[in-house]
LUMMI-112778 format. One line per field, with one value per residue (C-alpha): x, y, z; residue number from 1; residue in one letter. Coordinates in nm, 3 decimals, always signed. Layout:
x: [X, ...];
y: [Y, ...];
z: [Z, ...];
pos: [NUM, ...];
code: [a, ...];
//
This chain:
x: [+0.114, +0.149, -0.126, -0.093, -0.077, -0.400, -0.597, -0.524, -0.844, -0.819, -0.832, -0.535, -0.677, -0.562, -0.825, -0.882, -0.729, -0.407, -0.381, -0.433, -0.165, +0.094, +0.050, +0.148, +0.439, +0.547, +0.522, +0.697, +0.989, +1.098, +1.314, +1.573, +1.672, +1.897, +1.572, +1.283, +1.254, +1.305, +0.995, +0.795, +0.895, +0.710, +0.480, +0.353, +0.378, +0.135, -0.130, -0.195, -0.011, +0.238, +0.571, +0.827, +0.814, +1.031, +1.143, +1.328, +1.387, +1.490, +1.681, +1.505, +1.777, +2.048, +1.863, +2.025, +1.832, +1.877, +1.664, +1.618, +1.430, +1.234, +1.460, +1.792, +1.813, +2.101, +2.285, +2.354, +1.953, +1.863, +2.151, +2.025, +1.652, +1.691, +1.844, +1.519, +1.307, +1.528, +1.408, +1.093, +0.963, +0.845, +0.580, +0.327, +0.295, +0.239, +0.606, +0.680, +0.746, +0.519, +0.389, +0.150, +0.019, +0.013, -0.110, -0.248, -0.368, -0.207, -0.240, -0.217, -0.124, -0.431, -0.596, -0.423, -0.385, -0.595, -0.441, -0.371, -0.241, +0.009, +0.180, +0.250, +0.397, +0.774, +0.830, +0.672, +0.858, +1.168, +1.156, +0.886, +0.812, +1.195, +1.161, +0.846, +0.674, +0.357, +0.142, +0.194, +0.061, +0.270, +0.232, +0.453, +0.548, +0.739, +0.918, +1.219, +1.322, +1.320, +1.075, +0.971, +0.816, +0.661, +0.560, +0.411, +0.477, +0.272, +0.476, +0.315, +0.031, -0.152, -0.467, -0.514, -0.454, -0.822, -0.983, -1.019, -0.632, -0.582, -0.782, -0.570, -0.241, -0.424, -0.455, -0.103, +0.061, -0.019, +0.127, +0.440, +0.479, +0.494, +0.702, +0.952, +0.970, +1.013, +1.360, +1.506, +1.468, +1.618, +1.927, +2.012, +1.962, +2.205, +2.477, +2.762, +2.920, +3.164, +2.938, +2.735, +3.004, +3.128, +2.736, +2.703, +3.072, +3.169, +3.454, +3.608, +3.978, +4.039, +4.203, +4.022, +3.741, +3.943, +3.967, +3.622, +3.517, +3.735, +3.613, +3.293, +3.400, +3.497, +3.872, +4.139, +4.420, +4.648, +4.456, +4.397, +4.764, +4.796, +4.575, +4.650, +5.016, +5.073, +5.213, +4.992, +5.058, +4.933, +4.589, +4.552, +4.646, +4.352, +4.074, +4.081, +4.006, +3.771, +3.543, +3.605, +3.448, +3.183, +3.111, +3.148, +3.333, +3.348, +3.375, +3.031, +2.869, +3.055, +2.955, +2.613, +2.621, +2.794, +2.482, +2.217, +2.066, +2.088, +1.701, +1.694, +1.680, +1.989, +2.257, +2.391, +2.097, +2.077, +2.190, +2.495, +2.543, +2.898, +2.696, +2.727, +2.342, +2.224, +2.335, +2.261, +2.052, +2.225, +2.164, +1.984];
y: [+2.509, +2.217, +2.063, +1.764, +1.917, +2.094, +1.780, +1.619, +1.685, +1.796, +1.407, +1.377, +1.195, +1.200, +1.279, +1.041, +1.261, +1.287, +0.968, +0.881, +1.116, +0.967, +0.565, +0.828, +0.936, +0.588, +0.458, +0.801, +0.731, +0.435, +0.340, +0.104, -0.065, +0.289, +0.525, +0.328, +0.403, +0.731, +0.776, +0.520, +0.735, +1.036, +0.851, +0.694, +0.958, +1.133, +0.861, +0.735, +1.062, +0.937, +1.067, +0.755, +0.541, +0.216, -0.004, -0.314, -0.620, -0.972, -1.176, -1.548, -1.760, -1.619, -1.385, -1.120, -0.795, -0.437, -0.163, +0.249, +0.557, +0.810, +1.043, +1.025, +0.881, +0.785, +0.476, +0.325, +0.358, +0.222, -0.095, -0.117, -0.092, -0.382, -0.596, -0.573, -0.602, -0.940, -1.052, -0.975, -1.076, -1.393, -1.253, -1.209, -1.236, -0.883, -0.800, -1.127, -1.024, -1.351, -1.266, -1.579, -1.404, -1.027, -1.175, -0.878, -0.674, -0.312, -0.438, -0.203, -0.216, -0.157, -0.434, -0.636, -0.463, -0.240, +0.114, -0.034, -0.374, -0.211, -0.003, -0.268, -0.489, -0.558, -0.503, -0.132, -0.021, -0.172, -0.084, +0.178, +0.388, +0.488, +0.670, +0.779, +0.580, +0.463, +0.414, +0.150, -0.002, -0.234, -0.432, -0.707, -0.804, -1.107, -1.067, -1.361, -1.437, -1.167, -0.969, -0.648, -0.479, -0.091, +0.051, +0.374, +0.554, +0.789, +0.948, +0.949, +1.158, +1.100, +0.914, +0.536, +0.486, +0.522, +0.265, +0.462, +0.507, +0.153, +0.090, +0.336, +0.160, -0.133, -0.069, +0.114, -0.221, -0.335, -0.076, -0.111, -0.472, -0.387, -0.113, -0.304, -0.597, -0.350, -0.194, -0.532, -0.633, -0.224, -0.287, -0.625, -0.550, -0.229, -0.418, -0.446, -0.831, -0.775, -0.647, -0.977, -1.189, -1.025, -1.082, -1.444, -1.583, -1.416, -1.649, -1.534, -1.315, -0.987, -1.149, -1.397, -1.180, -0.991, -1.296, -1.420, -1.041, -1.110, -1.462, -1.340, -1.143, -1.379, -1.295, -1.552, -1.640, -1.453, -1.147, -1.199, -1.202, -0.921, -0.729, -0.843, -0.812, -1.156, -1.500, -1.737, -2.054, -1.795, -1.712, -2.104, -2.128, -1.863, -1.996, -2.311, -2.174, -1.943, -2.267, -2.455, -2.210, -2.134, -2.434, -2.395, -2.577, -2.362, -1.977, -1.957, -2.061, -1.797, -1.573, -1.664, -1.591, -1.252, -1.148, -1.291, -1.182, -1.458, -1.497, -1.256, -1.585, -1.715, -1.419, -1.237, -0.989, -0.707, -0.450, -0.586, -0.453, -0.295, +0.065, +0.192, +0.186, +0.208, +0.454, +0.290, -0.047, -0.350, -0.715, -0.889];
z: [+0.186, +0.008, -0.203, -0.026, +0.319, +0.218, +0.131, +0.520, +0.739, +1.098, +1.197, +0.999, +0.786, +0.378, +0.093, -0.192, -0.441, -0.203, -0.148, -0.504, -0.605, -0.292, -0.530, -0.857, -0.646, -0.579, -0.935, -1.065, -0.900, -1.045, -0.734, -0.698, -0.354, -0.268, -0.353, -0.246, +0.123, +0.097, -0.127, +0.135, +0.452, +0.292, +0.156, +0.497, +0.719, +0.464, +0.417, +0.789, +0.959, +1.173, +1.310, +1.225, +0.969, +1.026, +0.715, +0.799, +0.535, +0.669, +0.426, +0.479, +0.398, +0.595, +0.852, +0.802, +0.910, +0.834, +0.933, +0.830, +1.013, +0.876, +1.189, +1.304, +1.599, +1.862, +1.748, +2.069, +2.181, +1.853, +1.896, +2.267, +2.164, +1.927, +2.145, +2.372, +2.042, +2.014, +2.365, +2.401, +1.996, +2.036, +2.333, +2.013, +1.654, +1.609, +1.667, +1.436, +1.088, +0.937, +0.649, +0.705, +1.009, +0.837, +0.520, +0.319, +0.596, +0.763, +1.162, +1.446, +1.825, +1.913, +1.764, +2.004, +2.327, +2.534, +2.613, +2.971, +2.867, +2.623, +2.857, +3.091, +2.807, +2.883, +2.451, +2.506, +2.833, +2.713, +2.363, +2.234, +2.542, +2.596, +2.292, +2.290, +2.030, +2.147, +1.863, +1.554, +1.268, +1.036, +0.698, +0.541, +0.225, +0.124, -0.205, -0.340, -0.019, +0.141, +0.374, +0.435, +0.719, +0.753, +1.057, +1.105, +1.474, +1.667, +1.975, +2.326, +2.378, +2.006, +1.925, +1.750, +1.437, +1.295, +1.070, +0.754, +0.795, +0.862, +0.490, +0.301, +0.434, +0.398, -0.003, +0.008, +0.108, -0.260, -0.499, -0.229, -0.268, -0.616, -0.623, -0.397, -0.665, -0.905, -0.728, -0.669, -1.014, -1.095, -0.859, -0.990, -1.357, -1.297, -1.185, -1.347, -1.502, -1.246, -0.966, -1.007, -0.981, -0.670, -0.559, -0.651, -0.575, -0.245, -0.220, -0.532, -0.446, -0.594, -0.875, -0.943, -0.976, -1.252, -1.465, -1.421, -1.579, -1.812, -1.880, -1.945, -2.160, -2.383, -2.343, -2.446, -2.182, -2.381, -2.418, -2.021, -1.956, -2.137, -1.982, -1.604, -1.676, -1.541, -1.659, -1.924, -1.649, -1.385, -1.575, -1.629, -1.288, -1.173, -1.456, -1.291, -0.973, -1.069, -1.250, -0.921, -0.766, -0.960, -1.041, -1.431, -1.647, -1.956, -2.086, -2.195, -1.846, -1.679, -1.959, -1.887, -1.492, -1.508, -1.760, -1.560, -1.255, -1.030, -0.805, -0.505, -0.299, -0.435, -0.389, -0.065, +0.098, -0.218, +0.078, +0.065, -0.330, -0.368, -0.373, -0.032, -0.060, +0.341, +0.581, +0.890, +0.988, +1.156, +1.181, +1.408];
pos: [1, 2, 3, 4, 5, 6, 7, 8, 9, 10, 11, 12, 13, 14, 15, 16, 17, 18, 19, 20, 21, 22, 23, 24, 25, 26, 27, 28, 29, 30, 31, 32, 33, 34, 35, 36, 37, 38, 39, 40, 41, 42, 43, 44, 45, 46, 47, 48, 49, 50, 51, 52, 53, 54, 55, 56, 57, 58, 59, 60, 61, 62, 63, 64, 65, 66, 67, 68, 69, 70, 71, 72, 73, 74, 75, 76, 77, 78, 79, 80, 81, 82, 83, 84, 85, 86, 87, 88, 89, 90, 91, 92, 93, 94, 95, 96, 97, 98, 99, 100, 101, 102, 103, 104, 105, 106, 107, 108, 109, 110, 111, 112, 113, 114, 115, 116, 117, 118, 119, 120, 121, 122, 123, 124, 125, 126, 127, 128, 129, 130, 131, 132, 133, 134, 135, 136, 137, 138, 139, 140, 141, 142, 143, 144, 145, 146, 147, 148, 149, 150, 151, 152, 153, 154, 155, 156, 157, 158, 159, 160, 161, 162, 163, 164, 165, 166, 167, 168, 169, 170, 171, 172, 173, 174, 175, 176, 177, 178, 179, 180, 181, 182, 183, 184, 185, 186, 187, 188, 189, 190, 191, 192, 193, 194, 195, 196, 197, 198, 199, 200, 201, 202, 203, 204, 205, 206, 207, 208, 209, 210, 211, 212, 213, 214, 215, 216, 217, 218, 219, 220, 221, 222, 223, 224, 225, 226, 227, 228, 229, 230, 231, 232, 233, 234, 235, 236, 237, 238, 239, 240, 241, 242, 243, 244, 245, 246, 247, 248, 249, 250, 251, 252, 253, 254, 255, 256, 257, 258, 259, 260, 261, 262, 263, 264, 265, 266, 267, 268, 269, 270, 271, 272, 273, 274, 275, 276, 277, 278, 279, 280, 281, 282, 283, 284];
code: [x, x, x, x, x, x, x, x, x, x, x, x, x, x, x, x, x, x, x, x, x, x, x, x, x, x, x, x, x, x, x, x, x, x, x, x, x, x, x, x, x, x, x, x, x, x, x, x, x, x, x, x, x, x, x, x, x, x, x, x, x, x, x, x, x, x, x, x, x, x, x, x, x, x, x, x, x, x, x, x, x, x, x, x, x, x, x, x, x, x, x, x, x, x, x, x, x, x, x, x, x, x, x, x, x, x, x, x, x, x, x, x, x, x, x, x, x, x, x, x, x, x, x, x, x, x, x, x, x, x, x, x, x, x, x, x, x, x, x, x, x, x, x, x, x, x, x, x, x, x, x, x, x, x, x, x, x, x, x, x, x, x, x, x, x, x, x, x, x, x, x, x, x, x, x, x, x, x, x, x, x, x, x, x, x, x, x, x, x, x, x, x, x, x, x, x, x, x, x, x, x, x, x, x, x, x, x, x, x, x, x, x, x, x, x, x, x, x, x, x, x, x, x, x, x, x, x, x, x, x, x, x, x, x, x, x, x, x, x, x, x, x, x, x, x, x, x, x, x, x, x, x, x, x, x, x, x, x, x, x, x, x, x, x, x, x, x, x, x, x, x, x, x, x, x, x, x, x, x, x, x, x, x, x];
//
């Protein structure tokens, strides 16, 4: 049996020195964006013992959503299940991801709703019950534009989340929020020049792409014909695209761009890096 394992009492709830070693855990990993859930799905399920763990990140400026399981699940449910989430969201701010509402606190279901009132709610028999999630608690963090949400499940049939469970997720939400800035800022600062452009400047073709690289390299137009095997009136022809685009109007700004991680609020949601990072989620 694991150590871990060992330290969880018969009402499933974690010891101190378990949980203490679960905020090690987090730190030890020194995630990035692709890692991070992962480590959080284990994690959560240990601290307030629950069979799901949700992670879902809304990009503020565009809206984007994306969303990952602890479980596989089917995709169509899951698309199907959203959709109803969609509908019925706006019935209270407990299924709103605020973090003005959350604030700093780990909120359950059951603060809200009696066991009666919640199963007649048209959110849990069209979206929870189906799959046979019935208990929840959930925390938010809002990090450079973008937000996080964690939800911890309990299928049919289990007990409230209890309030000494509540507290540890409560105090977990902090070294998260922490550990979360600290992946963006990993992801970003592993990119590539190239990979950054491609973040920042969207718009920018295949080609032009090349010679902005190149540009920040410090390359010449010659040695960027060269290199592209193309005409010197075609690589003038492309730089001047490439600053109208970016807005530049010299080598060195460009330079300065492809070096610099742009703020998180500024580029493209970070799960759409170049890196294959997600395996499933969709946008809502």
């Amino acid at each position: 049996m694991n150590v871990l394992d060992a330290a969880i009492t018969p009402r499933g709830e974690i010891s101190e020195i378990a949980y203490q070693q679960e905020i090690i855990r987090l730190y030890e990993s020194e995630c990035d964006l692709m890692s991070l859930p992962a480590v959080v799905f284990s994690g959560v399920q240990r601290i307030i013992d629950c069979d799901v763990v949700s992670f879902s990140e809304i990009h503020s400026r565009t809206r984007d959503f994306r969303a990952l399981l602890s479980v596989e699940d089917d995709p169509q449910r899951r698309v199907l299940a959203l959709q109803a989430f969609a509908r019925h969201m706006k019935s209270h701010p407990f299924w709103l991801s605020d973090p003005a509402f959350f604030g700093d606190r780990a909120l359950r279901e059951s603060d809200f709703f009696s066991d009666e009132e919640f199963l007649k709610l048209p959110m849990a028999i069209d979206v929870f019950l189906p799959s046979g999630a019935r208990r929840m608690m959930a925390i938010v963090i809002e990090n450079n534009g973008h937000v996080l949400r964690i939800d911890g499940h309990r299928i049919l049939g289990r007990s409230a989340f209890s309030d000494l469970q509540r507290d540890r997720f409560q105090e977990y939400r902090s070294h998260v929020a922490r550990a979360y800035r600290q992946a963006q800022e990993r992801t970003l600062a592993g990119l590539t020049p190239t990979e950054r452009l491609r973040l920042v400047f969207p718009q920018l073709t295949p080609r032009q792409l090349d010679v902005a690289a190149l540009l920040a390299e410090g390359k010449s137009n010659d040695d960027m014909a060269a290199a592209l095997c193309v005409g010197l009136d075609t690589i003038k022809a492309h730089v001047k695209a490439v600053y109208e685009k970016m807005g530049v109007d010299r080598r060195s700004m460009t330079a300065i761009i492809a070096h610099t991680a742009m703020p998180f609020d500024e580029v493209p949601p970070l799960w759409k890096l170049p890196a294959g990072a997600w395996s499933t989620g969709t946008r809502a």
